[in-house]
N, C-alpha and C positions, 0 to 999 in steps of 0.2 A: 504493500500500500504506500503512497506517497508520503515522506515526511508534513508538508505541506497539508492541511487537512481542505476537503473538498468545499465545507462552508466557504472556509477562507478565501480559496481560487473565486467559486461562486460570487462575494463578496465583492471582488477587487476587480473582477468582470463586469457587474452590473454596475457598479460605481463606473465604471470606463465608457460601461456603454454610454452613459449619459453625456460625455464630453461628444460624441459622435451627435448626440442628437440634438444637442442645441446648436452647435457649428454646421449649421446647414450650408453656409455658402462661402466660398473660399477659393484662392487657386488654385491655378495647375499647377505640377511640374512633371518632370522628366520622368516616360514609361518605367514603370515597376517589371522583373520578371517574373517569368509565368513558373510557378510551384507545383509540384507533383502530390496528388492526391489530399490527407487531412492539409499539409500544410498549404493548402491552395490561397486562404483568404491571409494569412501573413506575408503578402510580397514586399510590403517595405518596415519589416519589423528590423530595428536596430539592434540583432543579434552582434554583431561584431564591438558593440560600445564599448569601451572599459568597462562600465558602471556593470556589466550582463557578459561579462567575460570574467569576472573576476569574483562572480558567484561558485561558491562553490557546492552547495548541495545541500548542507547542513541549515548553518547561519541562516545562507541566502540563495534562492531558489530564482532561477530566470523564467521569464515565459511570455509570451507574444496575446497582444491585445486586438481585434479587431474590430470594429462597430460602424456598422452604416446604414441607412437609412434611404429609401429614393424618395419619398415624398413629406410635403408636410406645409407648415405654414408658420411667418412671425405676425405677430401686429402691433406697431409701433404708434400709438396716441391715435390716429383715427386712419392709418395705412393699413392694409393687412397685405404681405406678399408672398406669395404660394412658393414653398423652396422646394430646391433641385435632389439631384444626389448630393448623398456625403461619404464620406471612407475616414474612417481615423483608424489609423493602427500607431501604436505604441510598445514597446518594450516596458513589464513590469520586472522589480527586481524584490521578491517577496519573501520578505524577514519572518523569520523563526517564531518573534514576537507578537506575529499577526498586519505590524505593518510593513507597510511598500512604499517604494521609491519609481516613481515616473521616469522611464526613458524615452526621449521623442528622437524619430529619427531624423538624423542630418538635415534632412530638406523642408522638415516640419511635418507634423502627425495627422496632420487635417490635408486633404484634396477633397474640393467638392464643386458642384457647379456654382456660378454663379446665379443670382436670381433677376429676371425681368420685373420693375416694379409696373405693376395696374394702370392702363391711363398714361403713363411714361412722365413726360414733365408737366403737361397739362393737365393732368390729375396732382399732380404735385404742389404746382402752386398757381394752376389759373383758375378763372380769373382772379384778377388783383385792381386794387385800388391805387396802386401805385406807380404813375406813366411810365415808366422804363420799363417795368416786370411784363406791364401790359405790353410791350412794341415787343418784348421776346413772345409772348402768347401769340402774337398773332404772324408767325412764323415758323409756327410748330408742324403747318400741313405736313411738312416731310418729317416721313415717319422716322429716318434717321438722327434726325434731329431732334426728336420727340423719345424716341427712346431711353431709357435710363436703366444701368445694372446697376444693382447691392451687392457690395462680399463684404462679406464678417471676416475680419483680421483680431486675434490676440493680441491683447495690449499688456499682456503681465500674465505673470505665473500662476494657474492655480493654486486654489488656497483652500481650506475648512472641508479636506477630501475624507467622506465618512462614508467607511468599507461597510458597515452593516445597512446603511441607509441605503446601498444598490440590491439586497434582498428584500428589501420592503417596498412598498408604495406609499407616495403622499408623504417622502423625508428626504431633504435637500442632501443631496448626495457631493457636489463639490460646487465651489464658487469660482467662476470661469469669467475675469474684466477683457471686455471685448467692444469694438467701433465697429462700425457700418461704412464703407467709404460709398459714396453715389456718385457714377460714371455719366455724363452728357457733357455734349461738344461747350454748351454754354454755363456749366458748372464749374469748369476748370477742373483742377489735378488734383485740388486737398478737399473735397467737398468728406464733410465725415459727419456721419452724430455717434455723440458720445468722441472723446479722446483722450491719450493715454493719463491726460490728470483727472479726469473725469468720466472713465467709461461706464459702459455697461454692463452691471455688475449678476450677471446668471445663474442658479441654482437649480438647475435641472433636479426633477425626481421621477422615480417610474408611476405613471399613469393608472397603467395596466401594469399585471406581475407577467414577467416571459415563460416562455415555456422550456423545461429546461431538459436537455440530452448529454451521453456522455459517448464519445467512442474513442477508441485508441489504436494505433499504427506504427509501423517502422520507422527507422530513422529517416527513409528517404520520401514519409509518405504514405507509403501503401499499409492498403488498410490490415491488420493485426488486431485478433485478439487480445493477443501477450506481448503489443506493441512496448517498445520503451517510451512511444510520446503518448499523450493523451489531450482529448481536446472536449473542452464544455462548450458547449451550442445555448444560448439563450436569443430564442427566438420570437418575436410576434409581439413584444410589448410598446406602449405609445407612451411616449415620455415628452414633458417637455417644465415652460414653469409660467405661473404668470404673479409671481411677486414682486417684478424686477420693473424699476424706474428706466427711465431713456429722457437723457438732455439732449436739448434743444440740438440744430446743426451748424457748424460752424465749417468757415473757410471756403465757405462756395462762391461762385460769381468773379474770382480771376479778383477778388479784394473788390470789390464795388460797394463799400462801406455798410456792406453788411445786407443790404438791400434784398439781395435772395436770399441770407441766412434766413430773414423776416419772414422772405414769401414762402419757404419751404416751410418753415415753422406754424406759421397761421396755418397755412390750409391743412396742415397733417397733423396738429395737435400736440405741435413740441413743444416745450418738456412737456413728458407724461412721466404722472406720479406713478407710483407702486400700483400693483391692482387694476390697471386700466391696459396694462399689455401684456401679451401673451406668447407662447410658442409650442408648437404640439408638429410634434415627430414620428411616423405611422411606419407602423411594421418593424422596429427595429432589428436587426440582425446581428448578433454580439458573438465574437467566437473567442477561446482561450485556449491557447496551447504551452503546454512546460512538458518535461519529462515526469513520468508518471510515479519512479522513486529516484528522486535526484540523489538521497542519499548515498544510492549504490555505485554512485560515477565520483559522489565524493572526492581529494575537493576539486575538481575539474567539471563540475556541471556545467559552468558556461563556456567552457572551450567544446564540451563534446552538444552541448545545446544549439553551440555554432556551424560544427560541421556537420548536423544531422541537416542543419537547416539547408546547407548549401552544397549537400548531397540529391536534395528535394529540385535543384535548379532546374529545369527542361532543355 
């Protein structure tokens, strides 16, 4: 049986999953490769880290986090925008003591679509009272130009990460300070709400409870009874929070003294206090993979954690 006890893994999973399902929108980067069998949904887990390399079995146990989500929704003071896919994978490094250490890989742990906002900028902030805002409104025919993306960027490290609150529902699992940046040609480059001295402060919890599976496999993969990896499947639950405040937007409009901070703000209801915004994340998909008795690879679990992984490679 694993050193590591199953509650615990369970625990540190569902608590993960929740960083997946608030972080609906985010960018790209660079192709992930494609993995053999169990370990198919870890393609960018930071196996190779010091922090997961230098686990040894006993102490400290490695294991691969993945959470994603393809649909769902935020609503920011009187906006609601329908989100995309998401993928967080992370590297856990999980202490003896019950708790764990976050490893995010190299390129960052979130890739996810970006979101189209409703209406684009003329939903945003026309009409206006205010002649300038109005000579952009009435310029919006083109839909290029009317168009507007959201991505959710981190703005600080998680904080108040609580491993039993991811097998429960209805208990904030971790606190996640995060911006909005909003993309149009007449927005300029820094358009944000919420920023990094004043972000948006998240507490995802599970909605609904997942549904939970256990199977285990070889190092490369393939599927095994008596595998040496094992992996927790937490499937199906809808997670999100609506306790969370969002300021006003600032730096929009190319510095035009403020003038579409204003208009974006009126007509979308910024700031919005506590209680008046939301986010709800559908079908979530949560996978967790370690070795099944790290004990027995003692103290080399994260060096033989690494090459099982990248044994898996295609």
């Amino acid at each position: 049986m694993p050193l590591v006890p199953a509650r615990t893994k369970l625990a540190t999973v569902s608590a993960l999953t929740a960083l997946g399902a608030f972080a609906s929108m985010g960018t790209a980067t660079a192709a992930a490769p494609e993995l053999n069998g169990g370990w198919g949904p870890s393609t960018r887990c930071p196996v190779d880290a010091p922090a997961m390399l230098a686990t040894d079995g006993l102490d400290r146990s490695p294991q691969c986090v993945v959470s994603f989500s393809l649909s769902g929704s935020i609503k920011l003071g009187k906006t609601t925008v329908p989100t995309g896919k998401t993928n967080l994978q992370m590297g856990v490094v999980q202490n003896a003591d019950g708790t764990s250490t976050v490893v995010a890989p190299p390129a960052g742990a979130l890739i996810a679509d970006s979101a189209t906002v409703p209406g684009g900028l003329l939903g945003l902030m026309c009409p206006s009272d205010i002649p300038f805002i109005t000579s952009i409104c009435k310029q919006l025919s083109d839909g290029k130009l009317n168009k507007i993306t959201a991505t959710m960027e981190s703005v600080g490290s998680p904080s108040d990460f609580d491993q039993i609150a991811g097998v429960l529902t209805d208990q904030p699992i971790v606190t996640l300070p995060v911006r909005i940046r909003l993309e149009n040609p007449f927005l300029g480059g820094n358009c944000y709400i919420g920023t990094k001295e004043k972000p948006i402060l998240l507490r995802p919890r599970n909605f609904t409870a997942p549904e939970f599976g256990l199977e285990r496999f070889g190092t490369d993969g393939t599927p095994n009874e008596e595998g040496d990896l094992s992996r927790i499947n937490l499937l199906g639950s809808t997670q999100g929070d609506n306790t969370f405040a969002v300021p006003g937007a600032s730096g929009c409009g190319l510095g035009l003294f403020g003038l579409i901070d204003g208009a974006v703000n009126l007509k979308t209801g910024l700031p919005s206090p506590a209680g008046k915004n939301s986010l709800v994340l559908n079908n979530t998909q949560t996978y967790l993979t370690g070795l099944y008795a790290p004990g027995v690879v003692a103290p080399d679990a994260g060096k033989v954690f690494s090459q099982s992984w990248h044994s898996a490679v295609k």
